[in-house]
C-alpha positions as CSV (number, residue, x, y, z in Angstrom):
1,X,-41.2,186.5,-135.1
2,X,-39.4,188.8,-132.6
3,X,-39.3,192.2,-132.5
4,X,-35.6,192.4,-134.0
5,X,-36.4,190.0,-137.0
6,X,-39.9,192.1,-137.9
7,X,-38.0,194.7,-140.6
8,X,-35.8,192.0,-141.6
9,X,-37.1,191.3,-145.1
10,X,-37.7,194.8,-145.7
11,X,-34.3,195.9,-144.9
12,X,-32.5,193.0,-146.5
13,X,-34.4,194.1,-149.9
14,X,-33.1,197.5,-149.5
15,X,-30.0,195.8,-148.8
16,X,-29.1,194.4,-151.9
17,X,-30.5,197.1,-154.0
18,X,-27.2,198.7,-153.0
19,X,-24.5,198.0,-154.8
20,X,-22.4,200.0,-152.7
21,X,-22.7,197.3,-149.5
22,X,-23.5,199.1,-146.2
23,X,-21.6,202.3,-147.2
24,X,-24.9,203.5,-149.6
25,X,-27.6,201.6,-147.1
26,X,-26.3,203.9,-144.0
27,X,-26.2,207.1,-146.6
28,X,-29.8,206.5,-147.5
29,X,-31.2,206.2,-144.3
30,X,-29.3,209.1,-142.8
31,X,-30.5,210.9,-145.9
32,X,-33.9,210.0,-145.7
33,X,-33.9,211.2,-141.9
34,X,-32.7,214.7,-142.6
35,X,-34.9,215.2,-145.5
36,X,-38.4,213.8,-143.7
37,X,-37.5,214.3,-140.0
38,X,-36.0,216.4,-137.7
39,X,-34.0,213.6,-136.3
40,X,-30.4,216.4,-136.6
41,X,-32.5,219.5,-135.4
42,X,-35.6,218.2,-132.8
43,X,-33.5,217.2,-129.7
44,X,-31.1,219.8,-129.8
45,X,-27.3,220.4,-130.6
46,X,-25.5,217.1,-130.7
47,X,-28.7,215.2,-129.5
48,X,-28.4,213.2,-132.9
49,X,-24.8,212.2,-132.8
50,X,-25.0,211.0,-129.1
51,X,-28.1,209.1,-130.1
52,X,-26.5,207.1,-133.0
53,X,-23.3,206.6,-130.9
54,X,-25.9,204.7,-128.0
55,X,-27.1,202.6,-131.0
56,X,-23.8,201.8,-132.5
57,X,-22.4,200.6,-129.3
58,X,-25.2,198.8,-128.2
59,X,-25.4,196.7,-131.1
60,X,-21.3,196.7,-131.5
61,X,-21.1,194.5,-128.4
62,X,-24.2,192.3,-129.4
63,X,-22.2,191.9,-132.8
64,X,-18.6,191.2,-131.6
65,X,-20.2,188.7,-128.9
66,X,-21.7,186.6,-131.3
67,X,-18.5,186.7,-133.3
68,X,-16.4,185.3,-130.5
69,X,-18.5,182.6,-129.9
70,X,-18.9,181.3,-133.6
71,X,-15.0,181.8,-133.6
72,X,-14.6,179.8,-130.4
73,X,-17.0,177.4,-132.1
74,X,-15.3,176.9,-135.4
75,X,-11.7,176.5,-133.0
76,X,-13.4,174.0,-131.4
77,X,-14.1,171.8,-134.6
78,X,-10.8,172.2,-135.7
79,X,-9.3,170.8,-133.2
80,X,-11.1,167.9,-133.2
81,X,-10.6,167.2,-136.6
82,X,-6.7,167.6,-136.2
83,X,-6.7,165.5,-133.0
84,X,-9.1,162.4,-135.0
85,X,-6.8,163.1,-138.5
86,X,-3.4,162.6,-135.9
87,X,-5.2,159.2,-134.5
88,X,-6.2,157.9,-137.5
89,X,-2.2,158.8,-138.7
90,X,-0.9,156.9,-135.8
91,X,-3.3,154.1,-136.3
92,X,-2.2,153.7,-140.2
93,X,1.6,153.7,-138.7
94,X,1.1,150.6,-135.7
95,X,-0.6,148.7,-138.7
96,X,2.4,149.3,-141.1
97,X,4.2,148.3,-138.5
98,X,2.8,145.3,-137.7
99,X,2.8,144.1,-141.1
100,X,7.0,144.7,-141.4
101,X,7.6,142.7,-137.7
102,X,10.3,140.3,-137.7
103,X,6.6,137.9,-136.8
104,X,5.8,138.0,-140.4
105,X,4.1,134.6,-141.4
106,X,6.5,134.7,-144.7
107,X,10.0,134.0,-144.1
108,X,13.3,133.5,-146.1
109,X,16.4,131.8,-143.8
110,X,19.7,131.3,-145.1
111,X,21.6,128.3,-145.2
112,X,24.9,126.8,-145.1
113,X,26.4,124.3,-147.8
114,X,26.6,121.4,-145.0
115,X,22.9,122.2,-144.2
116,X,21.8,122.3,-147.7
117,X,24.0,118.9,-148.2
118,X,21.6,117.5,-145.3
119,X,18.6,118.8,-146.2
120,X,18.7,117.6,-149.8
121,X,20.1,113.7,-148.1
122,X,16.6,113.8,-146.0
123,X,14.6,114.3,-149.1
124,X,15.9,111.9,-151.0
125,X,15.4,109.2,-148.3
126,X,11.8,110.5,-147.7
127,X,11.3,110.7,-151.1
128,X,12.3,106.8,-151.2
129,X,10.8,105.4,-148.7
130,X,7.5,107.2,-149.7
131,X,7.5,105.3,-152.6
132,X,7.3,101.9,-151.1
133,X,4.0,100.6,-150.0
134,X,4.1,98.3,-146.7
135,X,2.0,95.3,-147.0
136,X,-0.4,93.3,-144.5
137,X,-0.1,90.5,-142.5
138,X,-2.8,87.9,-142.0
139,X,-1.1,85.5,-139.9
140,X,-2.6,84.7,-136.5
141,X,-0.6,86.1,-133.6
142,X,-0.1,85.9,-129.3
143,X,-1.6,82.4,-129.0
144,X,-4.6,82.9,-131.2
145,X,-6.7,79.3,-131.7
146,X,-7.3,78.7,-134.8
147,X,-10.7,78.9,-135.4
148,X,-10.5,82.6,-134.0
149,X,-7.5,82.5,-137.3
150,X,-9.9,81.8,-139.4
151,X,-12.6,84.0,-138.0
152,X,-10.7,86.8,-138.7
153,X,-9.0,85.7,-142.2
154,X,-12.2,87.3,-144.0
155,X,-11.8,90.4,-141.9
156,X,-8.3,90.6,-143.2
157,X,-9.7,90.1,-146.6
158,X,-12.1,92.5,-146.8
159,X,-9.9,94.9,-145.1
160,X,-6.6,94.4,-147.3
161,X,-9.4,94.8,-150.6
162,X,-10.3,98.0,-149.3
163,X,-6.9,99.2,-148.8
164,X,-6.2,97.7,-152.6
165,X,-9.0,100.3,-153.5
166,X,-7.8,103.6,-151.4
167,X,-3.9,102.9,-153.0
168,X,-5.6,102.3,-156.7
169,X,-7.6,106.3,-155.3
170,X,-4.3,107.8,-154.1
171,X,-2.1,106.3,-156.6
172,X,0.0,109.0,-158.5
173,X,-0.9,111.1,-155.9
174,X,1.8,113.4,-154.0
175,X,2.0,112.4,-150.5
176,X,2.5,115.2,-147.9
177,X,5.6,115.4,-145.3
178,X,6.0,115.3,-141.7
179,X,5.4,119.0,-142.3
180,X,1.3,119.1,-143.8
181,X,3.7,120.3,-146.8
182,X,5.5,118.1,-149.8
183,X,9.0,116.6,-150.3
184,X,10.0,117.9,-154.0
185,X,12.9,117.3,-156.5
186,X,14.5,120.5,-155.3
187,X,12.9,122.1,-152.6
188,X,10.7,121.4,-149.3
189,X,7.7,123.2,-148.0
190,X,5.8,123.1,-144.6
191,X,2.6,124.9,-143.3
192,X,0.7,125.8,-140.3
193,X,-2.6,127.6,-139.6
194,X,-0.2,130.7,-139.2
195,X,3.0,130.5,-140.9
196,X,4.6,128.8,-144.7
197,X,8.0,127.6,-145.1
198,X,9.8,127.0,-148.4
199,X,13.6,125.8,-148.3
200,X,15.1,125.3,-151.2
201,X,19.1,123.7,-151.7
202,X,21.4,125.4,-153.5
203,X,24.4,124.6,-155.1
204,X,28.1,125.2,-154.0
205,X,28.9,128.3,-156.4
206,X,32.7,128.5,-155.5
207,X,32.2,132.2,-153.4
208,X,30.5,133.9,-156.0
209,X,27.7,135.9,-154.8
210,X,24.0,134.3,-155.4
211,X,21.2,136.9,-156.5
212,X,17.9,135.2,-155.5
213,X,14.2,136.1,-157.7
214,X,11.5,136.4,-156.0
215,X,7.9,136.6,-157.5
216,X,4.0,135.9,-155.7
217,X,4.3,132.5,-158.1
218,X,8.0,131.8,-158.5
219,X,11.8,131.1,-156.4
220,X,14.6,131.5,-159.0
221,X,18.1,131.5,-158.2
């Protein structure tokens, strides 16, 4: 403990049995001095005012010093929490922007009559000749002998039985488009790792003015 911090608990309970603050401490201690010392009379006439004045300025500038620097401190702090709250601001802004780029993975495009016309042509033909299942040919081909034929008949077998099982598997099941997407009654859709894209035909409404729903489940017109 240092010389300074010795009284400190001693002073500090005199302290707060003042309820006037500092004011009533410094009155008591000046009062105790004139009535148990000769600290205004022993070193003659204005010996005791020069003497507090020394100790008042001595410990004004130790005082104000360490005021400063907290001060400086605390300004310090402050600006770096404005200049992380300003980064993390303009970081929030370049991610809102991002996510409203014309890049977005979800798109809507707009389509002419004649394009919807097309569109709605190239489904239906898809959708036709989805339905039709090629068959298989077994007949020997390029000069083949025939006992290489007939070698390769119950190849052909087993292979045309196993492709009897994968269509009885798939049967009923939606086959996907040129696209990784489906061909449906009314609308198309395509995907890619990054992107999904719905089009959907319309019909001719004679110039009136088409208001378009949409929902995270549902495209109404």
């Amino acid at each position: 403990m240092s010389r300074e911090e010795k009284f400190d608990g001693m002073l500090m309970a005199m302290a707060q049995q003042h309820e006037g603050g500092v004011q009533d401490l410094l009155d008591t201690i000046f009062n105790f001095l004139a009535r148990k010392t000769d600290f205004y009379t022993g070193g003659g006439e204005g010996a005791a005012e020069k003497l507090v004045n020394s100790k008042f300025k001595k410990h004004q500038a130790t005082a104000i010093a360490k005021h400063n620097k907290e001060k400086a401190e605390r300004a310090k702090q402050e600006q770096k929490r404005q200049e992380n709250v300003e980064k993390k601001r303009k970081e929030e802004q370049e991610a809102a922007k991002m996510m409203l780029d014309d890049d977005s993975p979800c798109k809507i495009e707009e389509v002419t009559d004649e394009m919807a016309d097309k569109l709605e042509e190239e489904w239906t033909n898809k959708s036709e000749s989805s339905a039709s299942v090629p068959g298989t040919s077994s007949s020997p081909v390029n000069g083949q002998t025939e006992a290489a034929a007939e070698k390769k008949k119950p190849e052909e077998a087993k292979t045309k039985e196993d492709d009897d099982e994968e269509d009885e598997v798939e049967k009923g099941k939606l086959k996907p488009n040129s696209g990784n997407g489906a061909d449906m009654p009314n609308y198309r859709w395509t995907q890619t790792l990054q992107e999904v894209e719905k089009v959907s035909a319309l019909k001719k409404m004679n110039n009136y003015p088409i208001i378009i729903g949409i929902s995270t489940s549902t495209l109404s017109p």
